[in-house]
C-alpha positions as a LaTeX table, in Angstrom:
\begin{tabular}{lrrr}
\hline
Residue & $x$ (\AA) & $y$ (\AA) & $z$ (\AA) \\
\hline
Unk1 & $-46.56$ & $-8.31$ & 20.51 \\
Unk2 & $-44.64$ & $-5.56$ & 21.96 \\
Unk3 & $-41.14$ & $-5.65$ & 22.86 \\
Unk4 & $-39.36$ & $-3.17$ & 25.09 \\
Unk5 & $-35.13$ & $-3.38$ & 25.55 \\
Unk6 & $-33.33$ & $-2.06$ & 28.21 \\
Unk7 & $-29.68$ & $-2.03$ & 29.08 \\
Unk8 & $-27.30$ & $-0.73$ & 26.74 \\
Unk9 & $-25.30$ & 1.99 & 27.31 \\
Unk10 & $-21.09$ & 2.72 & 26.99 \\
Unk11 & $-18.52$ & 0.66 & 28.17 \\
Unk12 & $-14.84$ & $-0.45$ & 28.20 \\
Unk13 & $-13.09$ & $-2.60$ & 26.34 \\
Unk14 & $-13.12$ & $-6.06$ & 28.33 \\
Unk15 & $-16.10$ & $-4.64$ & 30.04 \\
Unk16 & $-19.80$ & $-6.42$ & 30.36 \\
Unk17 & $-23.04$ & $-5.39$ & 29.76 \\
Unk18 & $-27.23$ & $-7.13$ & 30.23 \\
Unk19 & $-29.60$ & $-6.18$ & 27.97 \\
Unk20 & $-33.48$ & $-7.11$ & 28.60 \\
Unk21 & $-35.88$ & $-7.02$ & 26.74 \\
Unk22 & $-40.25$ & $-7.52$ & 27.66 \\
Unk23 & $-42.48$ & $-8.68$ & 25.82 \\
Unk24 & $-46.05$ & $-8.42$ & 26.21 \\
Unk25 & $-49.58$ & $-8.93$ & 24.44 \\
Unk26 & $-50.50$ & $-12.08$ & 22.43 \\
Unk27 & $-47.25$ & $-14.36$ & 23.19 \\
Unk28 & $-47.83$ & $-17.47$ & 22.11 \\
Unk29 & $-46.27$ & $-20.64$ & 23.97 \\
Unk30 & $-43.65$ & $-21.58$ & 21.89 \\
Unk31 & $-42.09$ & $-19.12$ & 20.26 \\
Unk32 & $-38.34$ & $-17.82$ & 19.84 \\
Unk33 & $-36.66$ & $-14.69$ & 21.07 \\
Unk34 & $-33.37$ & $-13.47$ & 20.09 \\
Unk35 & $-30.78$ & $-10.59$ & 19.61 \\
Unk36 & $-29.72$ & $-9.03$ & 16.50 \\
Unk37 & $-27.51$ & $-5.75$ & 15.56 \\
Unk38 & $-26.79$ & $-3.09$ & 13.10 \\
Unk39 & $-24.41$ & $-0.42$ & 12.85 \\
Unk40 & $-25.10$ & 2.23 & 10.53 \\
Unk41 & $-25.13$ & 1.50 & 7.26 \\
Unk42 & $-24.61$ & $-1.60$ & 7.30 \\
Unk43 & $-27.56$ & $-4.98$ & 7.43 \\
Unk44 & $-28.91$ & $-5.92$ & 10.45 \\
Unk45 & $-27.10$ & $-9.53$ & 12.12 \\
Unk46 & $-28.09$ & $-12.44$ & 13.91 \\
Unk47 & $-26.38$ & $-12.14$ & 17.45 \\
Unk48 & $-28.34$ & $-15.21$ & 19.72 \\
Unk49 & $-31.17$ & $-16.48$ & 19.59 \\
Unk50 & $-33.08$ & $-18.61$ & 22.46 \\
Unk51 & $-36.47$ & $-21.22$ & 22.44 \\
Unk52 & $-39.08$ & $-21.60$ & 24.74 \\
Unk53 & $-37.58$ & $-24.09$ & 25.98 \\
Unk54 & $-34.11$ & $-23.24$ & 26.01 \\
Unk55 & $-32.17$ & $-23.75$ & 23.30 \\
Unk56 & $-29.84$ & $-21.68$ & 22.48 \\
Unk57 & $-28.09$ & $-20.21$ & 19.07 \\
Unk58 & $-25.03$ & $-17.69$ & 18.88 \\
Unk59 & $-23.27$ & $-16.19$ & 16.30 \\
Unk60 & $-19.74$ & $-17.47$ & 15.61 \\
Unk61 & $-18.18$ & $-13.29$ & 17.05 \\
Unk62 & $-20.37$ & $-13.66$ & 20.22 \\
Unk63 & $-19.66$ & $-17.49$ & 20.73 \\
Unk64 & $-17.93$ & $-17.68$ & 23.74 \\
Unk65 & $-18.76$ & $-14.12$ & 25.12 \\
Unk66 & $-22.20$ & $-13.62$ & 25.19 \\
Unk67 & $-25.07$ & $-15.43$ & 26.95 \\
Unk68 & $-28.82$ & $-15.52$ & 26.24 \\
Unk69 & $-30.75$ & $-16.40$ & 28.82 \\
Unk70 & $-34.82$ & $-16.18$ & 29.28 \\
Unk71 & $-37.61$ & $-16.02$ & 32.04 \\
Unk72 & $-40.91$ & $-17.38$ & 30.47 \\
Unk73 & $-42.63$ & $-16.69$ & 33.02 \\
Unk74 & $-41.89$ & $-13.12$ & 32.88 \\
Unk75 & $-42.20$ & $-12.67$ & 28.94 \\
Unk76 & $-38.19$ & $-11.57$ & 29.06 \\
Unk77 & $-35.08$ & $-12.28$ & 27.29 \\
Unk78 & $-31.64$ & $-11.39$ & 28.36 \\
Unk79 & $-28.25$ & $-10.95$ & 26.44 \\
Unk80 & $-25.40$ & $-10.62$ & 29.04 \\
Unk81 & $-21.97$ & $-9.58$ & 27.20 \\
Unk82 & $-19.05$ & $-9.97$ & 28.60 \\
Unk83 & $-15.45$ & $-9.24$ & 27.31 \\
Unk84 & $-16.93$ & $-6.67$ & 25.07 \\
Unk85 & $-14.84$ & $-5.63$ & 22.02 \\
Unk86 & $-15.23$ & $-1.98$ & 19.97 \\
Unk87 & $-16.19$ & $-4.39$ & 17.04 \\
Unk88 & $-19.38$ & $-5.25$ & 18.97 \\
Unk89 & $-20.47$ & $-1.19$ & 19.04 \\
Unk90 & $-23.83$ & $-1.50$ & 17.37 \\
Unk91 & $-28.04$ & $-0.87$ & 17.83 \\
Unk92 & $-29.00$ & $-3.89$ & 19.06 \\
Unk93 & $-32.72$ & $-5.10$ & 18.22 \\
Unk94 & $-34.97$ & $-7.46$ & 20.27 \\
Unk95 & $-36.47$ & $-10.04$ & 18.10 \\
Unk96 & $-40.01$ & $-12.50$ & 18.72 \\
Unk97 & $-40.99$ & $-14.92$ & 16.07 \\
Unk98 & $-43.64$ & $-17.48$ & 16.45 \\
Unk99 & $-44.74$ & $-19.74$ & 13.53 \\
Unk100 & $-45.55$ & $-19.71$ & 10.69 \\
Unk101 & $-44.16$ & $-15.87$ & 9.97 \\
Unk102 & $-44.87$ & $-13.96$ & 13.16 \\
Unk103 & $-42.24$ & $-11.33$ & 13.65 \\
Unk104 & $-41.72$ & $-8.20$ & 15.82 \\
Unk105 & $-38.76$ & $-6.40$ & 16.73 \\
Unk106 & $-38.02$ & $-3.75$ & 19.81 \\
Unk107 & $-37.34$ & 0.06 & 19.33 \\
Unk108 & $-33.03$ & $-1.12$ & 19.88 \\
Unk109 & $-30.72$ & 0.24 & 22.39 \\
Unk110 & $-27.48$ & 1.46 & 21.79 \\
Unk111 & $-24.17$ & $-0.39$ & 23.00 \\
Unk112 & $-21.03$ & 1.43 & 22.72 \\
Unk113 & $-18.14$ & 0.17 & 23.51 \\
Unk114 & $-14.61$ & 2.50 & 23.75 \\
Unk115 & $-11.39$ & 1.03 & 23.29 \\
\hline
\end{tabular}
């Protein structure tokens, strides 16, 4: 499975942000997508996470904030970030994992945000 993001970039304070990310090659039905992100130096952290058929997971910073959202039918996951903080200034990765240990991450996209 590949995994291609898109999206991030700099932003304000208060300010929003979408990232995508497509997937393609052997996706199997069920199977979850999610966000994570890392700042340098520092371990790589569960943002959202989303299931085939819609269930969703967040983090207790991005509770509230962020939304994950998905389009099966076009093998793509969205995180759309709203009120964005500085604290949320990270790489963030695209995850897939389908059972029993399938995993695969995206290349990351930078989000910066300026206070």
């Amino acid at each position: 499975v590949q995994l291609v993001e898109s999206g991030g970039g700099l932003v304000q304070a208060g300010g929003s942000l979408r990232l995508s990310c497509k997937a393609s090659g052997s996706i199997r039905s069920s199977n979850l997508m999610g966000w994570y992100r890392q700042v340098p130096g520092n371990e790589r952290r569960f943002v959202a996470r989303i299931t085939t058929s819609g269930t969703t997971t967040y983090a207790d910073a991005v509770e509230g904030r962020f939304t994950i959202s998905r389009d099966n039918a076009k093998s793509t996951v969205y995180l759309q970030m709203n009120s964005l903080e500085p604290e949320d200034t990270a790489v963030y990765y695209c995850n897939y994992w389908s059972a029993p240990t399938t995993q695969f991450w995206g290349q990351g996209t930078q989000v910066t945000v300026s206070s």
